[in-house]
N, C-alpha and C positions, 0 to 999 in steps of 0.2 A: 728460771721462769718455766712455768710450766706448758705442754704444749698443747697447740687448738687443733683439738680433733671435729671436724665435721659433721653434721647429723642432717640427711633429711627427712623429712617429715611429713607423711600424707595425712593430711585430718579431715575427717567426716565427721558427721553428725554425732555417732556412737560411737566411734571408737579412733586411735591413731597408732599407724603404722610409723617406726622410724630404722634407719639404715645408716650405718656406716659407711659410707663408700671406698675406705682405702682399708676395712676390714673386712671382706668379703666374707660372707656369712652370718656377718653379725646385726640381729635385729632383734628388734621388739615390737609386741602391741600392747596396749595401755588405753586407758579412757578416755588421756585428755594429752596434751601436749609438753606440758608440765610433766605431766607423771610416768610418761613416754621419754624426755630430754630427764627426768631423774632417774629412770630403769636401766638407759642403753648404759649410763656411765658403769653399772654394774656390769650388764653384759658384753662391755668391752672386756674388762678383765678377765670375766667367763673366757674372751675370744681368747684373751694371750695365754690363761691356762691350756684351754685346749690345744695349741700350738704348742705348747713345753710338753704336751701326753706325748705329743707325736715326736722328740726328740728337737725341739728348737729352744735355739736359747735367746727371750726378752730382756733387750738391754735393760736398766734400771729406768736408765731416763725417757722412758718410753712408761712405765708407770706413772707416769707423775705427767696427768693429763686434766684438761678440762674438755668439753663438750658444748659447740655451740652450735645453734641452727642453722644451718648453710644456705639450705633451701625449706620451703614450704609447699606443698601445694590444698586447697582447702577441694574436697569430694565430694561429688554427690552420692556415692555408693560407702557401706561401710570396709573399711582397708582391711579385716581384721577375717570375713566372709572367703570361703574356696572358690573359685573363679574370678574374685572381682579383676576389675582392670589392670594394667599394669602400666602406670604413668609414667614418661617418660622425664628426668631431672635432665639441666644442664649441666652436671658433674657425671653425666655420662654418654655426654656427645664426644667427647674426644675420644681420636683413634687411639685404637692400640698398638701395644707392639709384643714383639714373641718375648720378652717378659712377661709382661703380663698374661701371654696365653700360659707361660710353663710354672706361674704362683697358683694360676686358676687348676692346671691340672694337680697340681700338687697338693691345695686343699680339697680336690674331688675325693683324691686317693686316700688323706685323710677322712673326710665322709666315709667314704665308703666301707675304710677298715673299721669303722665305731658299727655301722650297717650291718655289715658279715657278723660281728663276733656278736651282737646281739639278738640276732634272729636265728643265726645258724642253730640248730638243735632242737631249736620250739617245734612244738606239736601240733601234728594237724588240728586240735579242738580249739590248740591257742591261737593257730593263725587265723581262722575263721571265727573266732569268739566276738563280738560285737557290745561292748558295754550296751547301756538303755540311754540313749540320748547323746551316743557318739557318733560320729557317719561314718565310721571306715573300721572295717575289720583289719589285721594287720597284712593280712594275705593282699588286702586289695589294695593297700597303702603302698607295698612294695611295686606291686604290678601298674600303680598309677607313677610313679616314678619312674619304671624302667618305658613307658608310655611318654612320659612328660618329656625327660631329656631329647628326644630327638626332637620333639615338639619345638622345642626351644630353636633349632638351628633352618626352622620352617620363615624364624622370624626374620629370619636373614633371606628369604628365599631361598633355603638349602632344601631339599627332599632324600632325605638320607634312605635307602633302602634297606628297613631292619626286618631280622630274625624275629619275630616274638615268638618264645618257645613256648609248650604248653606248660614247662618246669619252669616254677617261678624265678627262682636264684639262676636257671641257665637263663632267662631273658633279663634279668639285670645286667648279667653278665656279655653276655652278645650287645645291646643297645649299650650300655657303658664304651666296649670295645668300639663299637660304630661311632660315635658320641669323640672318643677320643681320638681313634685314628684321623677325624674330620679335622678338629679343631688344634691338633698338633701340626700341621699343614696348609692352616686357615689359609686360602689364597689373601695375596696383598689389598686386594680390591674391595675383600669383606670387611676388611679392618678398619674402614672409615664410613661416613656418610651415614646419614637415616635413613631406615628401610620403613614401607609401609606394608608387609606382609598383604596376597590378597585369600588366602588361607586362613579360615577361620578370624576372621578380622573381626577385631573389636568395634562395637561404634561409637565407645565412649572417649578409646586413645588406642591406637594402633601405630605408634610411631615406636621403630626399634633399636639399638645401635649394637655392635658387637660388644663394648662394655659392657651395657645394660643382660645381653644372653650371657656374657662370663660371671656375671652377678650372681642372675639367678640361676645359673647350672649348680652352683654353689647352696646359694639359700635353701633352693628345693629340697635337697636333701636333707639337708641341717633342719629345718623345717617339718617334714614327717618324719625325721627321727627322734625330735624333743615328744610328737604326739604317738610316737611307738613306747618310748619310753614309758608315757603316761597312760599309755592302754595294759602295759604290763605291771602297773604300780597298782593298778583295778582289776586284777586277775583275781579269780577266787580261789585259782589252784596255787 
């Protein structure tokens, strides 16, 4: 029998957002909901490839899955937009535990190694290049991440005191290290409960959980690396 993998689903008007919850990293966006729950099932298997890059081995019976919607929630903003909200599922109020902190750090490391060996060596003209009708040149994509992650541990009420160096790849580098040294050590008391950040708060959903931040420390990157990939597929050099 095949196994039920989970999807949630944020839908807006134009566009929808969906997520795996117990494959961190792995998402889509799609037009419709339909085409969104028909996409993810491909980019699960993307998800298990990419974990055999990194030296893991997928049992068989872990292929032979179906995909069903777990959660919904319907938006007023489109899911698919840079800043929009970040909703809060009940597949990610439950606490966690130093498992799941030490899967999270371990897909970061993977991130991060596809990160380095792709950007390391580009050229100042490539990093600052900007297609016509993209928003981020690759220089800024890097430095909005090595920005974002600590961002992320604000949601918890954490204020992590980071480096930002003016060297691009040494401020990945230092907020990464800050980023982990924190969350390798998460105290016991951050690992449960909803937070309502009062730091840049949202005022469409501002509800946080430490799940929800091991999620998206993950996503993120995964996230501007699919759109670094696609900024260098439109390189003219």
């Amino acid at each position: 029998m095949a196994t039920k993998i989970p999807v949630c689903l944020e839908v807006g008007s134009e566009s929808t957002g969906a997520f795996v919850p117990s494959c961190p990293g792995c998402w889509v966006f799609r037009r419709t909901p339909e085409s969104a729950m028909a996409k993810v099932k491909t980019a699960i298997v993307d998800w298990f490839e990419w974990l055999e890059r990194h030296g893991e081995q997928i049992p068989a019976k872990n292929r032979d899955f179906e995909v069903e919607a777990s959660e919904m929630l319907r938006v007023t903003y489109n899911p698919v937009e840079a800043g929009k909200p970040e909703p809060l599922f009940w597949s990610e109020t439950p606490h966690i535990t130093r498992k799941d902190i030490l899967r999270t750090l371990q897909l970061m490391r993977y991130s991060r190694q596809d990160l380095l060996k792709t950007v390391t060596g580009l050229s100042s003209d490539l990093l600052n290049w900007k297609p016509t009708d993209e928003p981020r040149t690759i220089e800024n994509c890097l430095r909005h991440i090595a920005y974002v992650e600590p961002w992320y541990l604000t949601r918890l009420k954490v204020d992590l005191q980071c480096r930002y160096a003016r060297n691009t790849l040494e401020m990945l580098n230092s907020t990464r290290n800050a980023v982990v040294n924190y969350v390798q050590n998460l105290p016991r008391e951050k690992m449960r409960g909803i937070y309502q950040p009062t730091k840049d708060a949202c005022p469409t959903c501002n509800l946080w959980t430490a799940r929800k931040v091991l999620r998206r420390l993950v996503d993120h990157e995964r996230l501007h690396m699919k759109y670094i990939q696609k900024i260098l597929t439109m390189s003219p050099s």
